[in-house]
C-alpha positions in Angstrom: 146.4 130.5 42.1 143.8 127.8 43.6 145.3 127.4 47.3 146.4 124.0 48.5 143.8 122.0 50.4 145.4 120.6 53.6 144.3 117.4 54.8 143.5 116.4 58.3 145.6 113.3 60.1 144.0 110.5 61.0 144.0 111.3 64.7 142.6 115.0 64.3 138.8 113.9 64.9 139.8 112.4 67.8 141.3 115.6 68.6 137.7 117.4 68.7 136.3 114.6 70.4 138.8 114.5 73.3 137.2 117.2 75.8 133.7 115.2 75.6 135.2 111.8 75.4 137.4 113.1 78.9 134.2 114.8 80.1 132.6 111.2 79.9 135.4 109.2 81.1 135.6 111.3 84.8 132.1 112.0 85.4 130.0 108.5 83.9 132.7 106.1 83.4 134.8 106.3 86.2 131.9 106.5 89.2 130.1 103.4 87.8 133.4 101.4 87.8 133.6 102.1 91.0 129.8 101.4 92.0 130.2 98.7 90.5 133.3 97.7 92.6 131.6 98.9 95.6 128.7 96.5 95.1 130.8 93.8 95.4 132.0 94.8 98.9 130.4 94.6 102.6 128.7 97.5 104.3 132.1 98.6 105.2 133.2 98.6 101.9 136.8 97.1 102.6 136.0 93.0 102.8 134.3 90.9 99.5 130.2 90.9 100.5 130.8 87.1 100.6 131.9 88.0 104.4 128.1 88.8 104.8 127.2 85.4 103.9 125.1 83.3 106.4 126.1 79.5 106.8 123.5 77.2 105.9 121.8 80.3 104.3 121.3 81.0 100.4 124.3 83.2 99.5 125.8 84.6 95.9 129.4 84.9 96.8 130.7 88.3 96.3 127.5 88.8 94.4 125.8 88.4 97.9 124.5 92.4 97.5 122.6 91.4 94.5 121.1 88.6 96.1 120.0 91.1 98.5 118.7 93.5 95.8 116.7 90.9 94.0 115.1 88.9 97.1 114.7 91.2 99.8 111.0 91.8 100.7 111.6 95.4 101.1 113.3 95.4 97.8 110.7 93.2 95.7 108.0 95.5 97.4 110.2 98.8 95.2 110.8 96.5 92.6 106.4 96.1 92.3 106.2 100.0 93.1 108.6 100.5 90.1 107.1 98.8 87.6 103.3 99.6 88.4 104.6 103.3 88.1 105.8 102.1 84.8 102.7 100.5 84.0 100.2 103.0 85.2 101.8 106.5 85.3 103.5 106.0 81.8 101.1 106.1 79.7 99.2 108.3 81.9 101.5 111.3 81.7 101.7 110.4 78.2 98.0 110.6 77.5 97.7 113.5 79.9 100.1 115.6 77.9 98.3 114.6 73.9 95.4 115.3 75.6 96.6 119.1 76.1 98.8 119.2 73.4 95.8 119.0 71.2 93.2 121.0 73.3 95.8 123.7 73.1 96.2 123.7 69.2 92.6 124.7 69.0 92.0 127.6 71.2 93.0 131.2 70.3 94.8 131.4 73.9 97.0 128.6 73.2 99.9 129.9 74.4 98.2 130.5 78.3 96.8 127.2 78.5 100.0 125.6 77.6 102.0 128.2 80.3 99.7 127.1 83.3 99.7 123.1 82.3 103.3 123.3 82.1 103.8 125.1 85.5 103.9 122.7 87.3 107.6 121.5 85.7 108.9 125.3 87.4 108.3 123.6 90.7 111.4 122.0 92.6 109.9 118.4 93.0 110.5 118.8 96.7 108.5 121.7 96.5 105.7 120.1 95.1 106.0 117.3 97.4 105.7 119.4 100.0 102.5 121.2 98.3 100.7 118.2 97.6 101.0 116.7 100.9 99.2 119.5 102.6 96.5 118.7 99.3 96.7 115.1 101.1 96.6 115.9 104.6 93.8 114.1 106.8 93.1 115.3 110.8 92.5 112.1 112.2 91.8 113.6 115.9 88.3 115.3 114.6 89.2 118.8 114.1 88.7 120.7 110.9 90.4 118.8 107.9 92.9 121.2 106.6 93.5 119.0 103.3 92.1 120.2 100.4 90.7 116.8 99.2 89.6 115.8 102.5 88.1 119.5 103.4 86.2 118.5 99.8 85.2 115.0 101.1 84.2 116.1 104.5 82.0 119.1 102.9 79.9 116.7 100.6 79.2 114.6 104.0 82.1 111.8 103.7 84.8 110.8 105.8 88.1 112.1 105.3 90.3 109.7 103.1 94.0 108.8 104.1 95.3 109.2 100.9 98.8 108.4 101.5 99.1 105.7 104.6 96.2 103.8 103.2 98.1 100.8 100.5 95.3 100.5 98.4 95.1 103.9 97.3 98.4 105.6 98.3 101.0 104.3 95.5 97.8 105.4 92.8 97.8 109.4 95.1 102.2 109.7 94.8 101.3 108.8 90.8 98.5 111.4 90.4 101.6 114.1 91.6 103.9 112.6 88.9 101.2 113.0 86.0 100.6 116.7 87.4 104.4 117.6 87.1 105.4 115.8 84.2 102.1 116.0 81.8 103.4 119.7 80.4 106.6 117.9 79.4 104.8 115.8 77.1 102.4 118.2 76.3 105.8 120.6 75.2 106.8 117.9 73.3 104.2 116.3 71.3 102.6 119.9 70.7 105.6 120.4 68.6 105.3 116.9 66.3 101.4 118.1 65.8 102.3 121.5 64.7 104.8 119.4 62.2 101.7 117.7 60.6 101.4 119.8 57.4 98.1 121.0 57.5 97.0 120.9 53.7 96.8 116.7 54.6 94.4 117.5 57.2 92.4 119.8 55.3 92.3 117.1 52.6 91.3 114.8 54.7 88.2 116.6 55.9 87.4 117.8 52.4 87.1 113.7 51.1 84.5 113.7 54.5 86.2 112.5 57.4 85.5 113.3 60.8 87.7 115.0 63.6 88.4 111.0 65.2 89.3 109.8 61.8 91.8 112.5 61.2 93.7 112.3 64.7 93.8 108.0 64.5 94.5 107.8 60.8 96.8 111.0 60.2 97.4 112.9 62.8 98.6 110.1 65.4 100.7 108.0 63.2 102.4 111.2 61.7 103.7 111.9 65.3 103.8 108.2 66.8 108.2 108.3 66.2 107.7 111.3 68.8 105.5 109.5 71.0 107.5 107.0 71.3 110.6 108.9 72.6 108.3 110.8 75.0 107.3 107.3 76.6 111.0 106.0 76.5 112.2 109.0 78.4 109.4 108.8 80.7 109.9 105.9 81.4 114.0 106.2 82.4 112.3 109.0 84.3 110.2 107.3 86.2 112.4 104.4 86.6 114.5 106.8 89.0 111.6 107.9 90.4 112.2 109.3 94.4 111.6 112.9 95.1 108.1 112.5 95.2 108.1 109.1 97.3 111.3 110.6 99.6 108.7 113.6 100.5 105.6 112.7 100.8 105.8 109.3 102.7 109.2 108.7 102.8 108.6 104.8 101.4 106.2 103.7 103.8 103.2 102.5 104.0 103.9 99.9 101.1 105.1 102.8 98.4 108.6 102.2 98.9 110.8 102.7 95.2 114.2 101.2 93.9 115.6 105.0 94.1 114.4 105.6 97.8 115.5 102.3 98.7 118.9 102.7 97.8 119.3 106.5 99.1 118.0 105.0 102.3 121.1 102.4 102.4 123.5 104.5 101.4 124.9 105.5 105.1 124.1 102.1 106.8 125.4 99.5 103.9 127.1 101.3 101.1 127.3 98.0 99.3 124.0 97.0 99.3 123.0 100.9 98.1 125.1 100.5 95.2 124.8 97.2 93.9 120.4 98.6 93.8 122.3 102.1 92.1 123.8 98.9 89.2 120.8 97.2 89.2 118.8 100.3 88.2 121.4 101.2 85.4 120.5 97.6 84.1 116.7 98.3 84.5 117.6 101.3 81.9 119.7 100.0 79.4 117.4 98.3 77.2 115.5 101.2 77.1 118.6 103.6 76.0 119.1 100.1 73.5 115.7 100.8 72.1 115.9 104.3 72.0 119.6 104.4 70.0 117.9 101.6 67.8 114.8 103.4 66.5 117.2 106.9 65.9 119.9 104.4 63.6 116.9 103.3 61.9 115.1 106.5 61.1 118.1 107.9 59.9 119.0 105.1 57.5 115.5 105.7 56.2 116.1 109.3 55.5 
């Protein structure tokens, strides 16, 4: 006897997707209603920030935080930060980690190599912080430099460097620590999409004569460019929120100030202009998660 098939109800899928859907409703939907309510409100988060508003002064109403966030010196100094991070440290970390993903895939060690380039990622970011400002330490009074780079400096005859109070180099020093700690992310990543690359199209490829340059640009990198692209994406919402590096190592001055710093440095004195910055970096990251959810639909309508 062939048993009777039951069918679900129209609500049962809803049924499995009720613990995730209430997961996401208390802990993402809920807080950024009310950041977003927040951002509307003075420092003491009771009265509309229009109570903030100077006369004969430039003011946005109850949106008089976001003027704030969008025309503050201090704030279009993170706002700079933030996006030459993006600029700079983006396709640096990127680079960085191809770079080792495919000087790994050729040695016999390979799996050492990748361990001590992705190291750095077992490190708290405080911790490494901490570490590399002892790496940037300068002794201004003339006694021995105990920085490593300056020690370095000073022993080939130059003068030690302030690496991190001096603008023109110190934004380019905090990004140097980001590409260390994040590279053997990418390199994990995009390590994977090479070993994907079936390797009878390589071999063919070097059979009809081409050389080692021709076989990464014409086969190997557009094989793997769909993961490229999501490691750049996610680096970039990473580095978008960028702060533990900046919070430790100068603390935002000195010109490196950051969107993420800025508004954890708000937070106790004027919780409503902290929060309308914490809005305006969600913003800064939707089109990226737009992009991102995009590209998947597409490649799996191609499948």
């Amino acid at each position: 006897m062939v048993p009777k098939i039951m069918k679900q109800g129209r609500w049962a899928p809803w049924l499995y997707l009720a613990p995730a859907l209430i997961i996401m409703l208390v802990f993402i939907v809920y807080p950024t209603i009310g950041t977003i309510r927040l951002s509307l409100l003075d420092e003491t988060s009771t009265h509309s920030a229009a109570t903030t508003c100077i006369p004969n002064q430039p003011c946005w109403g109850v949106f008089e935080n976001y003027r704030y966030a969008l025309t503050d010196p201090a704030m279009l100094t993170a706002l700079r930060n933030n996006a030459l991070w993006l600029l700079l440290m983006v396709p640096g970390t990127v680079a960085g980690g191809l770079f080792f993903a495919l000087l790994a895939d050729r040695v016999r060690y390979e799996s050492v190599a990748k361990s001590i380039v992705f190291m750095p990622m077992a490190i708290s970011f405080i911790g490494a912080g901490v570490i590399w400002r002892f790496v940037y330490d300068i002794e201004a009074g003339g006694g021995p430099q105990i920085g490593l780079l300056n020690a370095i400096v000073v022993g080939f005859g130059g003068q030690p460097i302030a690496w991190l109070s001096n603008p023109l180099i110190n934004n380019f020093s905090l990004m140097l620590v980001g590409v260390w700690l994040w590279a053997g992310f990418c390199m994990t990543i995009l390590s994977a999409a090479i070993k994907g690359v079936p390797a009878e199209m390589l071999e063919a490829a070097r059979v009809d004569g081409a050389n080692e340059w021709h076989v990464f640009s014409k086969i190997m990198l557009p094989t793997i460019m769909p993961t490229i692209v999501v490691t750049t994406t996610t680096m970039a919402i990473i580095i978008l929120k960028i702060f533990d590096i900046v919070f430790v190592m100068t603390g935002g001055d000195f010109g490196t100030e950051v969107i993420a710093n800025r508004m954890f440095n708000l937070i106790v004195t004027n919780a409503g202009r902290s929060t309308a910055i914490a809005v305006l970096l969600i913003v800064l990251t939707i089109p990226i998660m737009v992009f991102n959810i995009d590209r998947f639909r597409k490649e799996e309508a191609a499948r």
